[in-house]
N, CA, C and O atoms as CSV, one atom per row, in Angstrom:
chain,resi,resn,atom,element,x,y,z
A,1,UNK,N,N,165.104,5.445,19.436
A,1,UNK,CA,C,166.326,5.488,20.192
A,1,UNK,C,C,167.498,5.147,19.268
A,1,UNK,O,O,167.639,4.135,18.581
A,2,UNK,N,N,168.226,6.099,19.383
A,2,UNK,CA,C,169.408,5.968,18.602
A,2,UNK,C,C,170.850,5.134,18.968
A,2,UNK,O,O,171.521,5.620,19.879
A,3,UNK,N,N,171.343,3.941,18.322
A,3,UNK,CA,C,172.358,3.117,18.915
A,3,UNK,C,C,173.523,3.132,18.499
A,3,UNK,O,O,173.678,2.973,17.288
A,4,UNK,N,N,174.336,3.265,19.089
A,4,UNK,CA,C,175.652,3.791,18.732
A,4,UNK,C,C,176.557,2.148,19.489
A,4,UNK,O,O,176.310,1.401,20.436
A,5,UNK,N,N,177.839,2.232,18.236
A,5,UNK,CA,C,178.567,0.860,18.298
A,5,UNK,C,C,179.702,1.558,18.777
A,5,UNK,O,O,179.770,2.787,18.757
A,6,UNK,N,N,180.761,0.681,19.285
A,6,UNK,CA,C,182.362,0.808,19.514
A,6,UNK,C,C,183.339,1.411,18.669
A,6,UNK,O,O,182.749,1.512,17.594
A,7,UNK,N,N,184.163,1.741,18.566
A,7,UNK,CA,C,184.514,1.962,17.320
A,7,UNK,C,C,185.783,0.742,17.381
A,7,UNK,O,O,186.216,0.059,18.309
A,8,UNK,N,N,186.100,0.827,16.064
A,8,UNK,CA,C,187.143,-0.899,16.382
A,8,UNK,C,C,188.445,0.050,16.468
A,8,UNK,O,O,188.747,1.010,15.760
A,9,UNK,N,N,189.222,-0.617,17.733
A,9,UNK,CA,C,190.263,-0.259,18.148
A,9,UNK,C,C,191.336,-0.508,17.727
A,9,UNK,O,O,192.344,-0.063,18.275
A,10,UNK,N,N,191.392,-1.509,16.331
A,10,UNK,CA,C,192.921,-2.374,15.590
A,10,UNK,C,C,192.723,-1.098,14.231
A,10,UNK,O,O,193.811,-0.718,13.799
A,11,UNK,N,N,191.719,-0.569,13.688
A,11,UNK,CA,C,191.820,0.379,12.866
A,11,UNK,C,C,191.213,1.735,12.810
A,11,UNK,O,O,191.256,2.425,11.791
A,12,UNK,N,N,190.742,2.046,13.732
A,12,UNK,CA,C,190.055,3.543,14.292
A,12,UNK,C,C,189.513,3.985,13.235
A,12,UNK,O,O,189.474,5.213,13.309
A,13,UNK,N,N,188.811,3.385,11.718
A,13,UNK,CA,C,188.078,3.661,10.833
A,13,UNK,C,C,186.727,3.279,11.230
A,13,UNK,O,O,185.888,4.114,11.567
A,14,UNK,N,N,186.464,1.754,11.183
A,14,UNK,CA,C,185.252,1.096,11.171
A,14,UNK,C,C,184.842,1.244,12.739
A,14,UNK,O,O,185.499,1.766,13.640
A,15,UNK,N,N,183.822,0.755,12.786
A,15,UNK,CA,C,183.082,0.506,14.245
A,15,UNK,C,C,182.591,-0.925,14.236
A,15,UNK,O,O,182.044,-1.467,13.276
A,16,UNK,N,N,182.853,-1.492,15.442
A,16,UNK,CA,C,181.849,-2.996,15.852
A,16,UNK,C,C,180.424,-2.859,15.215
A,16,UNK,O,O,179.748,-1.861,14.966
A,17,UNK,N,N,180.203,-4.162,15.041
A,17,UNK,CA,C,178.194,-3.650,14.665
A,17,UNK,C,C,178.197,-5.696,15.283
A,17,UNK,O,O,179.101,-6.529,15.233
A,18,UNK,N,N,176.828,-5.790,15.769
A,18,UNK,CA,C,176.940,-7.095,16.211
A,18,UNK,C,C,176.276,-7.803,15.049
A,18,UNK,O,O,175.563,-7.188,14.255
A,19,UNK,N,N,176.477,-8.895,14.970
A,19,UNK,CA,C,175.903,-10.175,14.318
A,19,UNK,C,C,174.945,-11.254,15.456
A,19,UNK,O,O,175.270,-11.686,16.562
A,20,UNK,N,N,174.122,-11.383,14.942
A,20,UNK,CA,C,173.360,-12.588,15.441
A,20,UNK,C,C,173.237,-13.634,14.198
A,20,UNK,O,O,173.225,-13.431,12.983
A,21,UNK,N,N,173.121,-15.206,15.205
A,21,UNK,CA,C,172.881,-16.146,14.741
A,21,UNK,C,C,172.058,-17.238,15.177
A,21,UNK,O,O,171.490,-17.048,16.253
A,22,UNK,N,N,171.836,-18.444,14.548
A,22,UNK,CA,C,171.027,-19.426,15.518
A,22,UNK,C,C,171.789,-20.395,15.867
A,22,UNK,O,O,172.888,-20.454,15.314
A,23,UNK,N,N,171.499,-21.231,16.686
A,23,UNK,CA,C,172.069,-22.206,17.838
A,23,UNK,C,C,171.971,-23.352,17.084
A,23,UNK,O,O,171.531,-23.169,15.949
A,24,UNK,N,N,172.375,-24.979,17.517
A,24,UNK,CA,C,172.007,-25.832,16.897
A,24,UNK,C,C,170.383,-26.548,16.655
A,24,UNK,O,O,169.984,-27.184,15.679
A,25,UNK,N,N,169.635,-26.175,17.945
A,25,UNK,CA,C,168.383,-26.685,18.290
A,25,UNK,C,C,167.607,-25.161,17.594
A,25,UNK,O,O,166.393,-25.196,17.793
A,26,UNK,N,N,167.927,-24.263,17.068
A,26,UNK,CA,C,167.213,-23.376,16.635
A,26,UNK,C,C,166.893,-22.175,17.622
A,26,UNK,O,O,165.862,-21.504,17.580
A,27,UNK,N,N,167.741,-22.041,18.346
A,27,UNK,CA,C,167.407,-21.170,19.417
A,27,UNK,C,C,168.070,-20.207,19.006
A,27,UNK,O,O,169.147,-20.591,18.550
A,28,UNK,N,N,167.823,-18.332,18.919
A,28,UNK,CA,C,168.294,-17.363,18.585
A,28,UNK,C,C,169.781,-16.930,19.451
A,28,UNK,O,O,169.806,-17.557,20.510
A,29,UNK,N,N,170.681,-16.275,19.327
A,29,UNK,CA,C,171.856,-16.274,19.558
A,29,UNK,C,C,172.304,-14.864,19.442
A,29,UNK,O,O,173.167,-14.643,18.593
A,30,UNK,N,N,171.873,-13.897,20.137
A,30,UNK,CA,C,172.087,-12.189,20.088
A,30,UNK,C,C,173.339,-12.332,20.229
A,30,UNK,O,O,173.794,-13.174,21.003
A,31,UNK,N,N,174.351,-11.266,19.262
A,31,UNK,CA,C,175.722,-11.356,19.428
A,31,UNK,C,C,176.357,-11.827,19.518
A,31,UNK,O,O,177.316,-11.508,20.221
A,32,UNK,N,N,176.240,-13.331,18.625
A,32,UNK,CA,C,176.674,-13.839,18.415
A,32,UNK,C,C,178.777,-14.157,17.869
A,32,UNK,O,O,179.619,-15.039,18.036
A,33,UNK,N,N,178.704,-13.003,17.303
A,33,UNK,CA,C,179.945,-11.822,16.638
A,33,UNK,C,C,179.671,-10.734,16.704
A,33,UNK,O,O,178.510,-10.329,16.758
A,34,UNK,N,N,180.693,-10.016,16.713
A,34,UNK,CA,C,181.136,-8.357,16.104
A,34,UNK,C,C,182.252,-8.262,14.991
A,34,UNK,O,O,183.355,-8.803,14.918
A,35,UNK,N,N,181.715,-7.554,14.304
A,35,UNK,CA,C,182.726,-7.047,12.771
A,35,UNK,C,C,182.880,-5.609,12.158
A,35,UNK,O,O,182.198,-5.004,11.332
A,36,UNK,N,N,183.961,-5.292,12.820
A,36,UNK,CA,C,184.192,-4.331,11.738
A,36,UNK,C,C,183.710,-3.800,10.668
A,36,UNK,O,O,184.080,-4.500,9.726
A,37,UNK,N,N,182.935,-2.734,10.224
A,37,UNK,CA,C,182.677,-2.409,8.917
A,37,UNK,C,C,183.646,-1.880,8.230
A,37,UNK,O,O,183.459,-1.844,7.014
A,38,UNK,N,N,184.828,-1.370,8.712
A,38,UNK,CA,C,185.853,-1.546,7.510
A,38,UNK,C,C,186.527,-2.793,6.857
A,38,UNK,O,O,187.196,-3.744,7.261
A,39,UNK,N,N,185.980,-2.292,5.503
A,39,UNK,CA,C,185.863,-3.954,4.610
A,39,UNK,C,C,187.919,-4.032,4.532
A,39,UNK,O,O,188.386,-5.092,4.116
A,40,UNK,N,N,188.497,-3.377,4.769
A,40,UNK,CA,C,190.275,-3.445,4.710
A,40,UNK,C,C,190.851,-3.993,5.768
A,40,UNK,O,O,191.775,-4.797,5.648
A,41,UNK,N,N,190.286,-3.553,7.113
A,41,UNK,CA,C,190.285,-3.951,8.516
A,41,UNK,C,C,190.213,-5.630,8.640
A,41,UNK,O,O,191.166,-6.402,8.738
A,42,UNK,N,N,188.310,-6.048,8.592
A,42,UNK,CA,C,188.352,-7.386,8.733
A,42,UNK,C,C,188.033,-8.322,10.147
A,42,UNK,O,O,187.652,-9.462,10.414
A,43,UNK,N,N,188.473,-6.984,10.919
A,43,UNK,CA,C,188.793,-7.533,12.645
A,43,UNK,C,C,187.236,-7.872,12.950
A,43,UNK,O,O,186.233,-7.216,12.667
A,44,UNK,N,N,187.376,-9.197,13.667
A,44,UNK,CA,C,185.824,-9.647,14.551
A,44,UNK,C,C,186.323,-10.502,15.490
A,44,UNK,O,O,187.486,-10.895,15.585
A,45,UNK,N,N,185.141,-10.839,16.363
A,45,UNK,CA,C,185.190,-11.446,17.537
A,45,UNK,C,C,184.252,-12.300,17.704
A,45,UNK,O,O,183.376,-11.461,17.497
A,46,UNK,N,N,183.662,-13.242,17.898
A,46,UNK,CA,C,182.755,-14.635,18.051
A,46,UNK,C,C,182.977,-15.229,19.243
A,46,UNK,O,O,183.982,-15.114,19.944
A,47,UNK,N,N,181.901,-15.938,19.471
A,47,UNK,CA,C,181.885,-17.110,20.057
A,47,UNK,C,C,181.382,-17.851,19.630
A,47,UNK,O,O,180.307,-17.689,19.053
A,48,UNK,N,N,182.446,-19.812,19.857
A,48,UNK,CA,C,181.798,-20.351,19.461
A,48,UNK,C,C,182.113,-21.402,20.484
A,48,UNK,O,O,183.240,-21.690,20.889
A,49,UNK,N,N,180.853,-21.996,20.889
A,49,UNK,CA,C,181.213,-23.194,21.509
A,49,UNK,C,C,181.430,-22.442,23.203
A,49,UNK,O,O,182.262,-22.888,23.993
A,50,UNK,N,N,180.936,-21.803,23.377
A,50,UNK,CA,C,181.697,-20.971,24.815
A,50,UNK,C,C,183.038,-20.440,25.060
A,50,UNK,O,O,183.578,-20.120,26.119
A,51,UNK,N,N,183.530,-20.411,23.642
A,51,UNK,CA,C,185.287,-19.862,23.238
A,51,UNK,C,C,184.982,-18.524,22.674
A,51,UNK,O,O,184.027,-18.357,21.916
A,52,UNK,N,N,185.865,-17.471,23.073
A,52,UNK,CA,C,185.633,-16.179,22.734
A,52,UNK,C,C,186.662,-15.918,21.725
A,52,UNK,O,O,187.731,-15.588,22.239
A,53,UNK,N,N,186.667,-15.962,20.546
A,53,UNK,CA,C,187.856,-15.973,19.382
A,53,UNK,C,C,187.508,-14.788,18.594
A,53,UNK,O,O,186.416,-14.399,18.178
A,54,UNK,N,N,189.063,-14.151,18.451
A,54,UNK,CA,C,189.417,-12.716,17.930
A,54,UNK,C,C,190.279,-13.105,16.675
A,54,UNK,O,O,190.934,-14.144,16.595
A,55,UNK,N,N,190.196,-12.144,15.713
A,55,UNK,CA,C,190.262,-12.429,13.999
A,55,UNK,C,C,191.144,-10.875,13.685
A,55,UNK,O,O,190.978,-9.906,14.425
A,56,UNK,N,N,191.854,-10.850,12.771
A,56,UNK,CA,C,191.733,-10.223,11.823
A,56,UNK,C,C,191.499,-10.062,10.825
A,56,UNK,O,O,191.679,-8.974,10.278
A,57,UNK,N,N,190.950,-11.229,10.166
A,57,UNK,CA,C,190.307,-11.444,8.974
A,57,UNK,C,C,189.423,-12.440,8.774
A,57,UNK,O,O,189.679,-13.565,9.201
A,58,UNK,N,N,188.246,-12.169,8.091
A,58,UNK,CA,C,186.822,-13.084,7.772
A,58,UNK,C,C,187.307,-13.808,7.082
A,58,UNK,O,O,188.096,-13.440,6.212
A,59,UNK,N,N,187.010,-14.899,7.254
A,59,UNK,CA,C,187.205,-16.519,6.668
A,59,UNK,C,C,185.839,-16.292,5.473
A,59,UNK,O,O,184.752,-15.966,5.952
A,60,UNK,N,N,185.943,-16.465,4.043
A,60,UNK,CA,C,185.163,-16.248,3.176
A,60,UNK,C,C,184.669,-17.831,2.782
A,60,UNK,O,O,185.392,-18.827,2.787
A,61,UNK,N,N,183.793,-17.792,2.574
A,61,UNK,CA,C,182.781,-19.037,2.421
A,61,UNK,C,C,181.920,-19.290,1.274
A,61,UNK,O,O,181.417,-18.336,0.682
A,62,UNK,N,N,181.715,-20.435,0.922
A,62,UNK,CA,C,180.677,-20.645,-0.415
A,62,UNK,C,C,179.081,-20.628,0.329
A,62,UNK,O,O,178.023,-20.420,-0.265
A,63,UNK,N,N,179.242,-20.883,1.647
A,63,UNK,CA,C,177.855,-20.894,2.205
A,63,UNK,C,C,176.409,-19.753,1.946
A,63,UNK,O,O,176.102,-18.672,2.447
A,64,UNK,N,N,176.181,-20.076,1.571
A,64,UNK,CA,C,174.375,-19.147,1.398
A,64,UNK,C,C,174.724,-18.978,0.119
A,64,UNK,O,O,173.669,-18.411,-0.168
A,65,UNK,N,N,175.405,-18.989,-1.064
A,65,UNK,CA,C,175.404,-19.291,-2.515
A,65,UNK,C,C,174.463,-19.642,-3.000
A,65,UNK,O,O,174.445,-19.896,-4.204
């Protein structure tokens, strides 16, 4: 079955693709985010904490180094 994403609406290049993550107790977390695959774009959406927060740009990190 073939799955098809959103396309992102702030740059009509990239499309949404979701992110998953894990919880604090280790519990899996489907969709966690959505991001843009246009790397110029940037635009995503998360939740964290039960807060639904919208971006235009990825916060870059030393994490998983």
């Amino acid at each position: 079955m073939e799955r098809t994403f959103p396309q992102c609406l702030k740059c009509s290049l990239g499309v949404l693709v979701p992110l998953s993550d894990y919880g604090r107790e280790g519990a899996s977390i489907l969709y966690k985010a959505w991001v843009c695959t246009n790397p110029e774009c940037g635009f995503h959406l998360r939740i964290d904490n039960g807060e639904i927060t919208a971006g235009e740009s990825i916060p870059r990190t030393s994490r998983g180094k």
